[in-house]
TORMIMAR-583926 format. One record per residue (C-alpha): residue number from 1; residue in three letters; x, y, z. Coordinates in nm, 3 decimals. Layout:
% TORMIMAR-583926
<node NUM, "ALA", <X, Y, Z>>
...
END
This chain:
% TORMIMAR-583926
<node 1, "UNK", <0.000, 0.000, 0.000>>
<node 2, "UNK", <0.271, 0.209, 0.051>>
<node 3, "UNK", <0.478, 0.123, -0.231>>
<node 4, "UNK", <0.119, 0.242, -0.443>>
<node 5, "UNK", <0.084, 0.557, -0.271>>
<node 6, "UNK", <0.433, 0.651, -0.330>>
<node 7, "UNK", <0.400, 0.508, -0.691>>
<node 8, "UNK", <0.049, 0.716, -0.754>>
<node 9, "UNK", <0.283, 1.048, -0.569>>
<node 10, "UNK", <0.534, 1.019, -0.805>>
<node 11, "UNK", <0.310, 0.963, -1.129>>
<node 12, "UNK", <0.100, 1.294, -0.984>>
<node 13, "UNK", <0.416, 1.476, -0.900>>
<node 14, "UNK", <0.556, 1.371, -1.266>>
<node 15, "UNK", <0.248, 1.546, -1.429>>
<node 16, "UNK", <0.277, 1.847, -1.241>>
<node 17, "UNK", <0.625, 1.869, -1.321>>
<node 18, "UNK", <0.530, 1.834, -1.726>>
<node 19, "UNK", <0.232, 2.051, -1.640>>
<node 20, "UNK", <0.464, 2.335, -1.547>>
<node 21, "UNK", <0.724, 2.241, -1.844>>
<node 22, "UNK", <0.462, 2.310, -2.154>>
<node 23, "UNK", <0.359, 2.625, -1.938>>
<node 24, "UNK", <0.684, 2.748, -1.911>>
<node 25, "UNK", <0.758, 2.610, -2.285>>
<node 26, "UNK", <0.432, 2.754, -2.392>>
<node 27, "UNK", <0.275, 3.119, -2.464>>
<node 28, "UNK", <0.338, 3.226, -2.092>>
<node 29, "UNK", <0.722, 3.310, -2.179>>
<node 30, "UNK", <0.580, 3.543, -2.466>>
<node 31, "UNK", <0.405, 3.726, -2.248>>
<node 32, "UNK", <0.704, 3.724, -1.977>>
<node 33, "UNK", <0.902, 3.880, -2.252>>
<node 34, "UNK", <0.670, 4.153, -2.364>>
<node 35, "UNK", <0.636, 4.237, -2.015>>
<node 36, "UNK", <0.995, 4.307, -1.971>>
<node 37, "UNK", <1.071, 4.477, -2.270>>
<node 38, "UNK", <0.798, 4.691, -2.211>>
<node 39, "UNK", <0.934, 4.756, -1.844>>
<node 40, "UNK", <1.240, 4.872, -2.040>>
<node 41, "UNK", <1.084, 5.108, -2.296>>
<node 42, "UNK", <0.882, 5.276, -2.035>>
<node 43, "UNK", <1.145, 5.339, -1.777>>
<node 44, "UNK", <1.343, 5.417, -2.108>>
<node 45, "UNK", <1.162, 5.699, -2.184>>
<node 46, "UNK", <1.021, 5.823, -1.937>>
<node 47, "UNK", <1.376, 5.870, -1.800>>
<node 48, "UNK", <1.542, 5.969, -2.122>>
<node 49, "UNK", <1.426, 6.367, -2.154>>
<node 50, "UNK", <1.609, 6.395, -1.809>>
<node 51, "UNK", <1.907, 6.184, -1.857>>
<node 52, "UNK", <1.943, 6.455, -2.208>>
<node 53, "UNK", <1.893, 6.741, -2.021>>
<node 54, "UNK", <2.151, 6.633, -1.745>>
<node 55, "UNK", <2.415, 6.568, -2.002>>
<node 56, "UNK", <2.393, 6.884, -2.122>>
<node 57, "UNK", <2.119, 6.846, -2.433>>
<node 58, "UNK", <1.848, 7.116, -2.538>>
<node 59, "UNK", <1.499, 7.106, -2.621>>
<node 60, "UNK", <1.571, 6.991, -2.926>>
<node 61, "UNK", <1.832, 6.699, -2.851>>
<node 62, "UNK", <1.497, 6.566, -2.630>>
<node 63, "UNK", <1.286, 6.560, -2.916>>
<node 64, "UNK", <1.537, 6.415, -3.182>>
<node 65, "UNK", <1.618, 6.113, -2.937>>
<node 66, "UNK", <1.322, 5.961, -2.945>>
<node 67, "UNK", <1.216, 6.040, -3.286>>
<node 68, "UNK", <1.551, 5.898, -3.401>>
<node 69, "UNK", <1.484, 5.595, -3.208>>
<node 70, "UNK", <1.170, 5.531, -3.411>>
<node 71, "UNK", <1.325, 5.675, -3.769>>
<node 72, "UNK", <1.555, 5.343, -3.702>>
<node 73, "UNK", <1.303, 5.157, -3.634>>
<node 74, "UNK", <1.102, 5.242, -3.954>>
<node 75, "UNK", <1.381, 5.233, -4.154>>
<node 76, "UNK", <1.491, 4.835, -4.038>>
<node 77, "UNK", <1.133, 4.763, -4.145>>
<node 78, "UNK", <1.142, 4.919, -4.425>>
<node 79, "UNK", <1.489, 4.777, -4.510>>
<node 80, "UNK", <1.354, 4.396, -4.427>>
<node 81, "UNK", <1.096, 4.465, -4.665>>
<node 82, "UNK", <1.348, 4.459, -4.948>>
<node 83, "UNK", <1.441, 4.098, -4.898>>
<node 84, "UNK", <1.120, 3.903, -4.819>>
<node 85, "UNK", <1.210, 3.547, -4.647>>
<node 86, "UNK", <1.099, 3.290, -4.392>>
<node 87, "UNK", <1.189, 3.429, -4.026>>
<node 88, "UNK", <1.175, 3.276, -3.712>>
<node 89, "UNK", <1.039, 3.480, -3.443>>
<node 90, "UNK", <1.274, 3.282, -3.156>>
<node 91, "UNK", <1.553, 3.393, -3.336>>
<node 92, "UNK", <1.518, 3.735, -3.394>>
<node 93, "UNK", <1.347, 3.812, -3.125>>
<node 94, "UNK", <1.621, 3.733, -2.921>>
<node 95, "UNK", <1.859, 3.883, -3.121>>
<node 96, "UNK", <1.677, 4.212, -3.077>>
<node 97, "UNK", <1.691, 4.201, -2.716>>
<node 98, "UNK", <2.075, 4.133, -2.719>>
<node 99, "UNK", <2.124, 4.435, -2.993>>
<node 100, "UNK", <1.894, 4.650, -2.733>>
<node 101, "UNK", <2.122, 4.570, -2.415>>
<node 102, "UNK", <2.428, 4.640, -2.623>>
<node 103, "UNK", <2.310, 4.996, -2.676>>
<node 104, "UNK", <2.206, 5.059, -2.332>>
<node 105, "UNK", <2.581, 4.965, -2.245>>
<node 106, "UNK", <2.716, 5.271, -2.453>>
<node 107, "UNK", <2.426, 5.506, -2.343>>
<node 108, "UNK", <2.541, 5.397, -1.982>>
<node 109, "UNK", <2.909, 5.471, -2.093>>
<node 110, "UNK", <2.773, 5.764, -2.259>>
<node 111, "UNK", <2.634, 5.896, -1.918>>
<node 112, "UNK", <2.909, 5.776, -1.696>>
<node 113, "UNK", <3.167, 5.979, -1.904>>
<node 114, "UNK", <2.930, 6.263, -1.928>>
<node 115, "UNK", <2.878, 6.339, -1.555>>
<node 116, "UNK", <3.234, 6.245, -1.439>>
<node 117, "UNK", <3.367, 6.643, -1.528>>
<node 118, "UNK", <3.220, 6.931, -1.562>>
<node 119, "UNK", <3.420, 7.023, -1.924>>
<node 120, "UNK", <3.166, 6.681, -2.097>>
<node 121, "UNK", <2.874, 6.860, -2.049>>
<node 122, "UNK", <2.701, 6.971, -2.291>>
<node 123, "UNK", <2.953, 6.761, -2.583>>
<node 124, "UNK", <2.797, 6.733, -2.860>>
<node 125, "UNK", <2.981, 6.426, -2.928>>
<node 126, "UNK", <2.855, 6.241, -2.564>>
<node 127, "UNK", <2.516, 6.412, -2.703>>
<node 128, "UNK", <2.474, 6.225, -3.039>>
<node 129, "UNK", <2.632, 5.892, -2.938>>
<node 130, "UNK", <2.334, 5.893, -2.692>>
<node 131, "UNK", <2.116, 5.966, -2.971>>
<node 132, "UNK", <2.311, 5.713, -3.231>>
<node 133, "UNK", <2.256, 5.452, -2.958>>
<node 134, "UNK", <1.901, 5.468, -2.927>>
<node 135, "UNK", <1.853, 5.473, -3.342>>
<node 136, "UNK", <2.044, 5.156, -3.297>>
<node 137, "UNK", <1.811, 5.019, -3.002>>
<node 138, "UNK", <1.537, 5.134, -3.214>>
<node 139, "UNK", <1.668, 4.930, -3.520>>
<node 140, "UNK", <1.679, 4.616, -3.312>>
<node 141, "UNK", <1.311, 4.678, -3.229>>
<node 142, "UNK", <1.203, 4.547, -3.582>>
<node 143, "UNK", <1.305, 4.254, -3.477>>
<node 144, "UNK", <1.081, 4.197, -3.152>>
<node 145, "UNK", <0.767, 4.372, -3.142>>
<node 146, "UNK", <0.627, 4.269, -3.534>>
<node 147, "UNK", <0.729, 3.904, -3.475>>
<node 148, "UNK", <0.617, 3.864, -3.123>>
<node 149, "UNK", <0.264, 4.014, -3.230>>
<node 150, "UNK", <0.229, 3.734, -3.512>>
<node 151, "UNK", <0.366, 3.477, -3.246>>
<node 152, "UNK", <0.081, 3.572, -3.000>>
<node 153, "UNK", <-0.130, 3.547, -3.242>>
<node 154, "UNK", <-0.085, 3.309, -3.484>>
<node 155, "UNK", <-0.393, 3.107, -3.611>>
<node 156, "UNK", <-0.630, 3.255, -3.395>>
<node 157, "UNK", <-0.955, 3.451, -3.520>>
<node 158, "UNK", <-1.243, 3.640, -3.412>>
<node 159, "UNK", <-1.361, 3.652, -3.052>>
<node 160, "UNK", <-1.034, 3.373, -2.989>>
<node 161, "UNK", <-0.840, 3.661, -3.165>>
<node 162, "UNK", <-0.945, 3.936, -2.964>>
<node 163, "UNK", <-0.893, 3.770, -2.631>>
<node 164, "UNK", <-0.554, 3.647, -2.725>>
<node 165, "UNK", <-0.470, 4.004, -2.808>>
<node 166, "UNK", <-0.668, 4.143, -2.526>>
<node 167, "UNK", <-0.371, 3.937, -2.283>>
<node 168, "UNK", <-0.117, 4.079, -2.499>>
<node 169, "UNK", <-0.204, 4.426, -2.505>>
<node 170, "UNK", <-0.277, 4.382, -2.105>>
<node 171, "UNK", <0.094, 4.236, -2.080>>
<node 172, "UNK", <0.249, 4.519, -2.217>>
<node 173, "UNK", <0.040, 4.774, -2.119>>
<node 174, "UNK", <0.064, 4.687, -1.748>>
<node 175, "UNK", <0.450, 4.716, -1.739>>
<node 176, "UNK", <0.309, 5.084, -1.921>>
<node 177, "UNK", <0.202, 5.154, -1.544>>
<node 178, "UNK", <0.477, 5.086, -1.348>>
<node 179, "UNK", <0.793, 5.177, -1.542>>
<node 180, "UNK", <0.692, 5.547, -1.572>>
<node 181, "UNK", <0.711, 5.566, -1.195>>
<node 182, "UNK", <0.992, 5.358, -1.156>>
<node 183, "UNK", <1.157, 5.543, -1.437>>
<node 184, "UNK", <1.070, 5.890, -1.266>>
<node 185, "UNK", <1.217, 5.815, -0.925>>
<node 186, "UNK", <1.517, 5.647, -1.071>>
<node 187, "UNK", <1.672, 5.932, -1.264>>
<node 188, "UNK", <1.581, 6.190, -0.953>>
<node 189, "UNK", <1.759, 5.938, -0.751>>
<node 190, "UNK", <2.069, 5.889, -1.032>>
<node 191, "UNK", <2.076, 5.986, -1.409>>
<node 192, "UNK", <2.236, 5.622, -1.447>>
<node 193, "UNK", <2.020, 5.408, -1.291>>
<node 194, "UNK", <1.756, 5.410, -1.509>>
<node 195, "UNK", <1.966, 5.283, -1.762>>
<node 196, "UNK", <2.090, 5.017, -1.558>>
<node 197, "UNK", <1.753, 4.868, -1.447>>
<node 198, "UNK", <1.681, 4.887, -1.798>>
<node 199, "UNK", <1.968, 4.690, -1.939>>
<node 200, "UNK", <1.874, 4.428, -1.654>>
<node 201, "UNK", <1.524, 4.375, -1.802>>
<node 202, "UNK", <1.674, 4.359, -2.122>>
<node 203, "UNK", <1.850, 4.025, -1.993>>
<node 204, "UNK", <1.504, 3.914, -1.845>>
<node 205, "UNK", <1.366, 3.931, -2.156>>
<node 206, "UNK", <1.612, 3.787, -2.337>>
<node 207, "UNK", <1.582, 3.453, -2.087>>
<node 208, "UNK", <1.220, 3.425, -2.130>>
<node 209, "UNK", <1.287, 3.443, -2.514>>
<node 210, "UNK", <1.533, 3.135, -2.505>>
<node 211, "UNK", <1.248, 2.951, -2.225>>
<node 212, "UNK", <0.957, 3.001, -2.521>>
<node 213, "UNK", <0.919, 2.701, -2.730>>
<node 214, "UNK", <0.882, 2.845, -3.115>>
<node 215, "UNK", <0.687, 2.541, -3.255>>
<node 216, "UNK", <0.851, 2.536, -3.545>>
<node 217, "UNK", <0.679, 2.869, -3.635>>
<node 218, "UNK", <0.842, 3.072, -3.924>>
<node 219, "UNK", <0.710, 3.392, -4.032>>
<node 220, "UNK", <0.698, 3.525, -4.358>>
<node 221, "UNK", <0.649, 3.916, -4.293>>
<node 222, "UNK", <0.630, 4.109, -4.631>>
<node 223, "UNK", <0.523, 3.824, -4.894>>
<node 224, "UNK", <0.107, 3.903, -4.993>>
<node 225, "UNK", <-0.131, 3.667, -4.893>>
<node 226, "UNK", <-0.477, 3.597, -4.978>>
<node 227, "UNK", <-0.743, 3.728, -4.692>>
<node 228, "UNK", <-0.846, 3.373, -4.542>>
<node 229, "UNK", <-1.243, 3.341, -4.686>>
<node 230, "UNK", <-1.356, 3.080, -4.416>>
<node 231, "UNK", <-1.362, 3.379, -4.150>>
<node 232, "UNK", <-1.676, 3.555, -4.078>>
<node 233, "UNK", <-1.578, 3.883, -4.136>>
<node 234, "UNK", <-1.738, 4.201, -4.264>>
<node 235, "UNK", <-1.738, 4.256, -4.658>>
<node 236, "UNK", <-1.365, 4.326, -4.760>>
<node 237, "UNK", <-1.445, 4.687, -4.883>>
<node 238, "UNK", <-1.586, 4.757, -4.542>>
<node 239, "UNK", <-1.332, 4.623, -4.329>>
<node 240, "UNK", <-1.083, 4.830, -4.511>>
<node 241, "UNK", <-1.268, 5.158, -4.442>>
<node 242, "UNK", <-1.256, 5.037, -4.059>>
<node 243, "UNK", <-0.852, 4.993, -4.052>>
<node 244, "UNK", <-0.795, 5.323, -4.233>>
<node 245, "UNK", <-0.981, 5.504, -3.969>>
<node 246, "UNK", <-0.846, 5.347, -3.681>>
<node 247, "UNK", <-0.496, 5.374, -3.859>>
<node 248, "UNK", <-0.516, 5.739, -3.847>>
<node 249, "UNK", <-0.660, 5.747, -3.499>>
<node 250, "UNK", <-0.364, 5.554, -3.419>>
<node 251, "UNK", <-0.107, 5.764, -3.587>>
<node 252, "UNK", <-0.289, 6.077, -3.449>>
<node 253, "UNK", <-0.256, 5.910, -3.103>>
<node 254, "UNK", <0.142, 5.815, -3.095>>
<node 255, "UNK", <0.178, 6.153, -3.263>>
<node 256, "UNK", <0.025, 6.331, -2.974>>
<node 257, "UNK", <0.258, 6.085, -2.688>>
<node 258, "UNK", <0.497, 6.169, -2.888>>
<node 259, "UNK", <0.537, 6.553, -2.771>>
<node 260, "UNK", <0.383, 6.476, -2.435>>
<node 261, "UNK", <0.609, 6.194, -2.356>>
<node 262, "UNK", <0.909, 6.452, -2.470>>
<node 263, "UNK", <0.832, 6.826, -2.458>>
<node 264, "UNK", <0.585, 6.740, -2.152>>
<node 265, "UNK", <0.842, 6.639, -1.914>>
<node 266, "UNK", <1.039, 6.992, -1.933>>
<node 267, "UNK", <0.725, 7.192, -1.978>>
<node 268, "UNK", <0.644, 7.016, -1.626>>
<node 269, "UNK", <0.951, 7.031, -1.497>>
<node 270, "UNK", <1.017, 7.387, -1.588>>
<node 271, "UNK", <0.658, 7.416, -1.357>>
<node 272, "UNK", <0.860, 7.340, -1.042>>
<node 273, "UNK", <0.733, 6.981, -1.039>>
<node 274, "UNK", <0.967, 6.664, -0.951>>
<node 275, "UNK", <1.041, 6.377, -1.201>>
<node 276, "UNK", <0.858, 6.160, -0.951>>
<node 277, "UNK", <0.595, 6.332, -1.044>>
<node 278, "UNK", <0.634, 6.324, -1.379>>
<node 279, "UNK", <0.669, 5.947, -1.352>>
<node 280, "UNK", <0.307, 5.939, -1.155>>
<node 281, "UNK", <0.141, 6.165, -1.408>>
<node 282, "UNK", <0.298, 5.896, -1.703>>
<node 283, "UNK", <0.185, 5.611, -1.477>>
<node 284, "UNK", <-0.202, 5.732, -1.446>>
<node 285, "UNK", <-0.188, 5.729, -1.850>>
<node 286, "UNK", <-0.051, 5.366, -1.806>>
<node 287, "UNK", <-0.322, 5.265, -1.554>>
<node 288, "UNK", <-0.614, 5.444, -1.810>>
<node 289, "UNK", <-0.464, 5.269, -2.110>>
<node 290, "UNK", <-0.436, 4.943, -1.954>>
<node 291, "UNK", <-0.762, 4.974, -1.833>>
<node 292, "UNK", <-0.961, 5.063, -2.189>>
<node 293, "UNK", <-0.680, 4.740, -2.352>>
<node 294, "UNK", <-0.823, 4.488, -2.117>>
<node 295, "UNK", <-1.182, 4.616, -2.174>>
<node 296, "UNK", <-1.116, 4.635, -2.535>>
<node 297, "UNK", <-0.951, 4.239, -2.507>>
<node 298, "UNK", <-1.275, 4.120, -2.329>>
<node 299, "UNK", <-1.570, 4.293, -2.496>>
<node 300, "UNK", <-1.702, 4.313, -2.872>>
<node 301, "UNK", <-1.954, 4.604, -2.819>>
<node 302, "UNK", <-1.719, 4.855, -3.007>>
<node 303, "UNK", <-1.636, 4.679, -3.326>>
<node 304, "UNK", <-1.725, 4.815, -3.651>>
<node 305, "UNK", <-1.883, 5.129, -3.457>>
<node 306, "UNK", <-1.715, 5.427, -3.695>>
<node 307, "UNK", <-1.848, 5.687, -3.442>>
<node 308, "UNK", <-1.617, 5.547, -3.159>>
<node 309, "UNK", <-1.287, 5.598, -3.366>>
<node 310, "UNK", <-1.439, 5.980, -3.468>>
<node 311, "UNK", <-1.481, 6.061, -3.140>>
<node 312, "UNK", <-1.128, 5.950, -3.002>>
<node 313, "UNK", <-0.990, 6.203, -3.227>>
<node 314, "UNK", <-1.207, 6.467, -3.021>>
<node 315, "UNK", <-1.111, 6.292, -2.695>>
<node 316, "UNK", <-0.741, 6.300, -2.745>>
<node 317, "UNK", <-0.795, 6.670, -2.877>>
<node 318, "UNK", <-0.906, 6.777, -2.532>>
<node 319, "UNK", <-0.637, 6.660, -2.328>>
<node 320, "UNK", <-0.391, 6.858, -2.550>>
<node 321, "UNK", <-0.623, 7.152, -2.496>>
<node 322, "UNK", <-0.569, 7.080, -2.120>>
<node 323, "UNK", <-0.218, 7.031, -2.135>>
<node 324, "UNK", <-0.187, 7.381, -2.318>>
<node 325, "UNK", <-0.476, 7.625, -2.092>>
<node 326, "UNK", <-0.368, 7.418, -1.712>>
<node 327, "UNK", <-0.153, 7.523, -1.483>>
<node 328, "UNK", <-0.206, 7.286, -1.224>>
<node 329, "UNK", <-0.133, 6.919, -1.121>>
<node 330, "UNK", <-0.493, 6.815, -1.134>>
<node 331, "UNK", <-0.548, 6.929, -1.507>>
<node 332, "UNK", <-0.237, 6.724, -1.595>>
<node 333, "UNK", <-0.377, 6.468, -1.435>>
<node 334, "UNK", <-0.701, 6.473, -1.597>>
<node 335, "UNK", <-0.537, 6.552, -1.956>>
<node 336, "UNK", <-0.356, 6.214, -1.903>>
<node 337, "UNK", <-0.629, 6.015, -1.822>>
<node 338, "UNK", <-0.828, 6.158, -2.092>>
<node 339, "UNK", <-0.550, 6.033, -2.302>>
<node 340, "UNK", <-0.490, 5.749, -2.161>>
<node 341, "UNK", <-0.814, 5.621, -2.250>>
<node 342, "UNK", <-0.805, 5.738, -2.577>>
<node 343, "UNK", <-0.465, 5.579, -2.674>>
<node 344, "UNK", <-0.571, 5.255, -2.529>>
<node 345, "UNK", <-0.907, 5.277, -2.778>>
<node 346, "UNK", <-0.698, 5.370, -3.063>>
<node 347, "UNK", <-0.428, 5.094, -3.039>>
<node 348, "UNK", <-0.704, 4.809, -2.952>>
<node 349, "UNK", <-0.926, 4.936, -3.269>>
<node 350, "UNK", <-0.641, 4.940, -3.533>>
<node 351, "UNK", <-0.448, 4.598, -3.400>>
<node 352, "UNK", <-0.827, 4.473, -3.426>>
<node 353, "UNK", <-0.916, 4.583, -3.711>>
<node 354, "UNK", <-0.575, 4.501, -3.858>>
<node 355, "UNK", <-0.529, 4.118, -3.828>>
<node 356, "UNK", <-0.914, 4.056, -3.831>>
<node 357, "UNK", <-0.923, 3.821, -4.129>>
<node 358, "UNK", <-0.542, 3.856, -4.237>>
<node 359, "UNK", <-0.389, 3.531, -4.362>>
<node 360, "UNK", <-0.038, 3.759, -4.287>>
<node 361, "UNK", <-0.036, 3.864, -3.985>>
<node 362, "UNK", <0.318, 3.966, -3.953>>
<node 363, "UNK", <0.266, 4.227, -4.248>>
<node 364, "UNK", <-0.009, 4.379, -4.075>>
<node 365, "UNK", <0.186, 4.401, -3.773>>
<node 366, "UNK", <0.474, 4.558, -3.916>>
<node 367, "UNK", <0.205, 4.813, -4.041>>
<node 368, "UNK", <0.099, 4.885, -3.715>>
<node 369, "UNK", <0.431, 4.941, -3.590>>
<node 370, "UNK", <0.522, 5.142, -3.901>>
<node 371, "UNK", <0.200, 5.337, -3.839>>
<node 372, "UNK", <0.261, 5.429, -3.461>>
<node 373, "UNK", <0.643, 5.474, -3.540>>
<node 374, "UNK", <0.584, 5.786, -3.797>>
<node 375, "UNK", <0.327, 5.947, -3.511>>
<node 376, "UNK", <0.620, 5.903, -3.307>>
<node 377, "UNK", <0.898, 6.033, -3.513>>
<node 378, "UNK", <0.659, 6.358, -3.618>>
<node 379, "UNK", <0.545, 6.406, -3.289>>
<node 380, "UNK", <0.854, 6.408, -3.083>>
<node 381, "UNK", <1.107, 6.559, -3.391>>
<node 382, "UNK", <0.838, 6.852, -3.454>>
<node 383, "UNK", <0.796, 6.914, -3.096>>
<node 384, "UNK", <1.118, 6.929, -3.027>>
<node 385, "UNK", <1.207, 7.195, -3.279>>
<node 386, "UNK", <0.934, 7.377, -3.201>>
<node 387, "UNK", <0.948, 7.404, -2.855>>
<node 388, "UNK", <1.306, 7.552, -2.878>>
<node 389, "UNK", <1.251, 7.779, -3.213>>
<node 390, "UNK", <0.896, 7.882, -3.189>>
<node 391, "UNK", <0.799, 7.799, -2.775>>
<node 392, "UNK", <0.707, 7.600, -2.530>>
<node 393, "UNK", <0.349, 7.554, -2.634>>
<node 394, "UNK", <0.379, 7.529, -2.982>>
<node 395, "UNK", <0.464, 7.155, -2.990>>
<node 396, "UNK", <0.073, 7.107, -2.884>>
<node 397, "UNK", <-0.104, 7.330, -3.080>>
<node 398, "UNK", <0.127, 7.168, -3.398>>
<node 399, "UNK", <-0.032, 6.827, -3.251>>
<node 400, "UNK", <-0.394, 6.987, -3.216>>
<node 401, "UNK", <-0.368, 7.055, -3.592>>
<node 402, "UNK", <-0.282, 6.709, -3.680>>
<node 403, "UNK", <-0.608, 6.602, -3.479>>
<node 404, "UNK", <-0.795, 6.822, -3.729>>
<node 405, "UNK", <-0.677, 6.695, -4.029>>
<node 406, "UNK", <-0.704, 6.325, -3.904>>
<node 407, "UNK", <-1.097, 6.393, -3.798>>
<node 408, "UNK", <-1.119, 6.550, -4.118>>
<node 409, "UNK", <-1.014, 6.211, -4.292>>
<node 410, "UNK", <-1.197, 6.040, -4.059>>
<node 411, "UNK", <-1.546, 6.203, -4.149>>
<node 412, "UNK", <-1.457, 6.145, -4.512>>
<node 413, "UNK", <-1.429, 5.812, -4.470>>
<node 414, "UNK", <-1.711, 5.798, -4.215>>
<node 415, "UNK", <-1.961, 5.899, -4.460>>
<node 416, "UNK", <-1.859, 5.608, -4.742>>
<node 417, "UNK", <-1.960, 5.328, -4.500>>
<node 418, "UNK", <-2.287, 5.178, -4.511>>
<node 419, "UNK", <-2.470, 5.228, -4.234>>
<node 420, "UNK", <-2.568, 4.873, -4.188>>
<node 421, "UNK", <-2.353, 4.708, -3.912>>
<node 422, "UNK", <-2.117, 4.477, -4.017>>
<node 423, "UNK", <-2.162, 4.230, -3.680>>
<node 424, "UNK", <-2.528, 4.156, -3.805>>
<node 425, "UNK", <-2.367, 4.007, -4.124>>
<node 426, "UNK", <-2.152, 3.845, -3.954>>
<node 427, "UNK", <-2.329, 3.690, -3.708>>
<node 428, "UNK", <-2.095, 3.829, -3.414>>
END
């Protein structure tokens, strides 16, 4: 008898132990990953306008960092377009994350080098490596976030779809709340240290890359592929009309985080406030954003309703309009959550609308990035030059105006869609 209950304890213990194996092996490590690289990026860039300024950089020199970061970005994409193969995510995901930690070395160098004497502040040469680095970090990202978006969600469609993506987007956007903070007290604490903790996520990420089992998967990114016809899905036409306007909500949106992720943090510095608190603010537009991804993950109310991605363009208007006309902590606050909520709409709608019946995923992915990437790169390089050749407010009117011309677009192609909603075809 005891021999069997030992025998039946091991058997139990030996499926518990496989149990945790495939969980470990399995999407979990994905998610792990995304988690940690998005730690990274947020306490990034949160930190990264400070870390500028303390070396010695202008105005401009905050804006052109991060907009370089996503020019190399683009440009990688853009360049891996040119030579369509098979890809395996494991691969270059992981290679990505090793590229990423190598430039966070040099911007730590960078730093280190900078602050030892007073005679390397303000050198222009300390100045642009920083800048060169993160073009190169940004470069590497072509190689994670496209191919870890098609890995998520590979073979999965409709509701399965959206839930899948709804855990993604919650990954990611939960590591959105915390690393602001943790980014804000770190460079008030030390200019370095945000660096470092982010070079030791880097290596997180990087070991829950190598614990993900790839399946075999390969990816073929920029080859065209047929739209899968077994799908319910709304007519082709329509569903087109749908990803345009949620692509320029989403462009719109990362054009507007853009300036307040960059121009922001001086304007509300240069207000007396701490970068603590600049790291709070940023982490109550992570909270709002997570909150409207996870919504957006679990319910199907809002798709194919046009009116929602109009009015986001409105929504994310206002808080600029706050931004610009308050002059206290709780308007910033409100502008953020405002925005928050916004953002969170506009990235759920157009990564929705995006892979919704795509045979090639990755190619829509690398769209999406594409498409946030240029709201970036206009955002942040615009608002950095105007902010120190025109002034401080500029950057958010110039980011008001895109608004208009996106709602503009928006309304156009508003009024071309039948009114008839596509879930009642569909059956969803």
């Amino acid at each position: 008898m005891v021999g069997y209950n030992h025998a039946f304890g091991l058997i139990a213990m030996s499926k518990f132990i496989d149990k945790c194996i495939h969980t470990l092996s399995g999407i979990w490590p994905l998610y792990g990953a995304s988690f940690a690289m998005a730690i990274t990026l947020s306490v990034w860039w949160t930190a990264m306008p400070f870390v500028v300024r303390d070396i010695g950089g202008t105005e401009a020199h905050v804006g052109y960092a991060w907009a370089a970061n996503m020019l190399g970005y683009v440009c990688c994409l853009l360049l891996a377009a040119t030579v369509p193969r098979e890809l395996n995510p494991k691969h270059t995901t992981r290679t990505a994350a090793a590229i990423m930690f190598s430039s966070a070395v040099v911007m730590g160098i960078v730093v280190r080098r900078a602050l030892c004497g007073q005679q390397a502040l303000g050198n222009p040469t300390l100045i642009w490596t920083m800048i060169a680095a993160g073009t190169v970090a940004g470069a590497a990202m072509s190689l994670f976030w496209p191919f870890i978006m098609s890995w998520v969600s590979e073979d999965f469609e409709g509701p399965a779809l959206n839930r899948r993506l709804g855990t993604y987007n919650g990954t990611w956007s939960s590591a959105a709340i915390i690393g602001p903070l943790i980014g804000g007290v770190l460079v008030e604490t030390n200019t370095l240290l945000p660096i470092v903790v982010a070079s030791f996520c880097l290596l997180v990420c990087l070991m829950l890359l190598s614990m993900a089992h790839d399946g075999s998967l390969r990816t073929s990114l920029f080859e065209q592929g047929s739209e899968t016809a077994t799908v319910e899905h709304a007519d082709r036409a329509i569903l087109m009309k749908y990803r345009w306007m949620a692509r320029i909500a989403l462009f719109c949106a990362w054009a507007c985080l853009g300036v307040s992720r960059s121009q922001f943090a001086l304007l509300f510095t240069g207000m007396g406030y701490s970068e603590t608190w600049f790291g709070i603010v940023i982490m109550v537009f992570g909270v709002c954003n997570f909150s409207v991804l996870i919504a957006a993950g679990r319910c199907a109310f809002w798709h194919f309703r046009p009116v929602l991605l109009v009015g986001v363009q409105v929504l994310l208007s206002m808080s600029l309009l706050l931004i610009i006309y308050g002059h206290s902590l709780s308007v910033f606050v409100l502008a953020f959550v405002i925005m928050g909520c916004g953002f969170g709409f506009a990235y759920s709608s157009h990564l929705y609308y995006g892979t919704s019946a795509s045979k090639k995923r990755s190619l829509q992915m690398v769209i999406h990035e594409i498409t946030l990437s240029a709201g970036i790169i206009i955002g942040s390089g615009t608002g950095g030059y105007l902010a120190k050749n025109v002034g401080r407010y500029s950057p958010y009117w110039f980011a008001v105006a895109v608004f208009g011309v996106g709602l503009v677009a928006q309304i156009v192609i508003y009024l071309t869609i039948p009114r008839t909603n596509p879930r009642a075809q569909t059956g969803r």
